[in-house]
GUVO-969985 format. One record per atom (N, C-alpha, C, O): x, y, z. Coordinates in steps of 0.2 Angstrom, whole numbers, padded with zeros to 4 digits, always signed. Example, Ala and Ser with C-alpha at 12.3 -4.5 7.8 and 13.67 -1.06 7.14 Angstrom:
# GUVO-969985
+0066-0028+0039;+0062-0022+0039;+0066-0016+0039;+0071-0017+0042;+0064-0011+0035;+0068-0005+0036;+0064+0000+0039;+0067+0006+0040;
This chain:
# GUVO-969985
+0004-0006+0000;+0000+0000+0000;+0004+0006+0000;+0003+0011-0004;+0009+0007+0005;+0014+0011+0004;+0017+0012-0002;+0019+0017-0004;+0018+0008-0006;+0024+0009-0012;+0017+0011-0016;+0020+0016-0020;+0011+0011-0017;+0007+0014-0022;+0005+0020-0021;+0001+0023-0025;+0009+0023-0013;+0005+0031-0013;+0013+0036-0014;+0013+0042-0014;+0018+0029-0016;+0025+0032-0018;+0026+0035-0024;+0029+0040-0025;+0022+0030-0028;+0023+0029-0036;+0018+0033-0037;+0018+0035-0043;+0012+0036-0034;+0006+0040-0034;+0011+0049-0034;+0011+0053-0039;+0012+0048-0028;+0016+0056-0026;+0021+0058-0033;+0021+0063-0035;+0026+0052-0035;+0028+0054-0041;+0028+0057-0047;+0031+0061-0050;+0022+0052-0049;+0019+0053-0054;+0013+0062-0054;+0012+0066-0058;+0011+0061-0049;+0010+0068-0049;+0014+0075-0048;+0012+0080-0049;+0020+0073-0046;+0025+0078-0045;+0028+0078-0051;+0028+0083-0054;+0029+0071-0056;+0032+0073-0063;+0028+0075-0065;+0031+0080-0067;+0021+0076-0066;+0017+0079-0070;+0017+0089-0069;+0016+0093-0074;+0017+0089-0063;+0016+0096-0061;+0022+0099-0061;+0022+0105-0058;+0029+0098-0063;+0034+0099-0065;+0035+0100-0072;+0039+0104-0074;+0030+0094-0076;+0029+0095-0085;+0025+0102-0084;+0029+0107-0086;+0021+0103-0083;+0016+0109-0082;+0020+0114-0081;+0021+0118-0086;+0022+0115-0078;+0029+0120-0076;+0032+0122-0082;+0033+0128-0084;+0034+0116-0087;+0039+0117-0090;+0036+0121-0096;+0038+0126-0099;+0030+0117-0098;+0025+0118-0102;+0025+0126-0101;+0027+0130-0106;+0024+0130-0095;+0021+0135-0095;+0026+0140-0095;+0024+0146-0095;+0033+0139-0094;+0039+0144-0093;+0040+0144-0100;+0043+0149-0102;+0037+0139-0107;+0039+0139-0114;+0036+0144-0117;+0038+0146-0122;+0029+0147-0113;+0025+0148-0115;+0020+0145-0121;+0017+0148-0126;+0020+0139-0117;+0014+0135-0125;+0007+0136-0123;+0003+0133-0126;+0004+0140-0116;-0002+0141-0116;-0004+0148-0119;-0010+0149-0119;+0000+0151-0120;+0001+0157-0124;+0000+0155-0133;-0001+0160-0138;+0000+0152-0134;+0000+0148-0141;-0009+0150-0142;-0014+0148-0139;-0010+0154-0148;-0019+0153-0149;-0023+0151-0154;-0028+0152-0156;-0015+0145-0156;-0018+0142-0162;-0020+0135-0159;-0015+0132-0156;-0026+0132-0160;-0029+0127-0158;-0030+0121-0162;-0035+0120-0165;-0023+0117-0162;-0022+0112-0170;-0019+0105-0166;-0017+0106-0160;-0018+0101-0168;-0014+0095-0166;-0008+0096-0163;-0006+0095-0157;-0004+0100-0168;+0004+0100-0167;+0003+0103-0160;+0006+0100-0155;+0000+0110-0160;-0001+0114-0153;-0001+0109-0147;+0004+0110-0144;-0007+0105-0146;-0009+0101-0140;-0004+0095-0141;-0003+0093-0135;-0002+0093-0146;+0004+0088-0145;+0010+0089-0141;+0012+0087-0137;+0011+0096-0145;+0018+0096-0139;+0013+0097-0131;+0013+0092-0128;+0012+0101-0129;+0010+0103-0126;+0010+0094-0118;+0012+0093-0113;+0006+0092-0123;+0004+0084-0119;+0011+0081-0118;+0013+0080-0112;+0016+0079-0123;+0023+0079-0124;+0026+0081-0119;+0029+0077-0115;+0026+0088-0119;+0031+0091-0114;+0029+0090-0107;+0033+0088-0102;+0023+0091-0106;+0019+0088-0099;+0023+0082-0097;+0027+0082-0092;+0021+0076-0101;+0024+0070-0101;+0032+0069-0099;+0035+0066-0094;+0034+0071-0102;+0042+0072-0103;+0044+0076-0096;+0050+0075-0094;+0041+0080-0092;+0042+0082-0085;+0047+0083-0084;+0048+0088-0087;+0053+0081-0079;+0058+0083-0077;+0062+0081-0082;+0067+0079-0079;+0063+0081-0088;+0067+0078-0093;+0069+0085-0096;+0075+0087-0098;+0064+0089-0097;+0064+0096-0100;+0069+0100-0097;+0071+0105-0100;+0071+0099-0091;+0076+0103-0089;+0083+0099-0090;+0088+0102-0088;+0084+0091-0093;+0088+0089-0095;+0092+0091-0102;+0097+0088-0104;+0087+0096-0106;+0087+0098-0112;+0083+0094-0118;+0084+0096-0124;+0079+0089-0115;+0075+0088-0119;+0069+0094-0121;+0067+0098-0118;+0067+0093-0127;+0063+0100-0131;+0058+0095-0135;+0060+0093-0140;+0053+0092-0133;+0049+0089-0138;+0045+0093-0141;+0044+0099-0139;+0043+0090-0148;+0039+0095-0153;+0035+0088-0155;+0037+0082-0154;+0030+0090-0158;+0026+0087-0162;+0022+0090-0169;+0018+0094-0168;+0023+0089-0174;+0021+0091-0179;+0017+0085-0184;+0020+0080-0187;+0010+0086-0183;+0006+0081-0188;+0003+0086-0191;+0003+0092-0190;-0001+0082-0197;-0005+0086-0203;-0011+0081-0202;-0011+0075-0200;-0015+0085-0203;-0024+0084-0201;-0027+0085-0208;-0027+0090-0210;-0030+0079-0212;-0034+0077-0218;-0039+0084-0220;-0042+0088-0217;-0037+0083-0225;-0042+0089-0227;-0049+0086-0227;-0050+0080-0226;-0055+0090-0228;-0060+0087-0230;-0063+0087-0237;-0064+0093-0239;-0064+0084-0239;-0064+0082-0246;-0071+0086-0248;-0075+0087-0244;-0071+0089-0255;-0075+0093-0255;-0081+0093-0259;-0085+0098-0260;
């Protein structure tokens, strides 16, 4: 039970750390609302304390047009 409120407390500390890193990049300043936008965003979140290792994730996808 202890060890699940360890791995608990982690994972929410790497998260709110990703957040941090997200928001010092300024990517919630971003006001375009596209994949690539929210990819990194999710990304970097994710990646958490890595981003001050120098990791820089990006995502860049293209989204189908709709046929006309």
């Amino acid at each position: 039970m202890r060890i699940g409120r360890l791995v608990t407390l982690i994972v929410i500390v790497w998260l709110i750390i990703g957040a941090v890193a997200v928001w010092q990049r300024g990517y919630f300043k971003d006001t375009t609302a596209d994949c690539a936008s929210a990819g990194t965003i999710a990304v970097t979140v994710i990646a958490g304390p890595l981003n001050y290792a120098g990791v820089n994730p990006k995502i860049d996808c293209e989204v189908p047009q709709p046929s006309q």
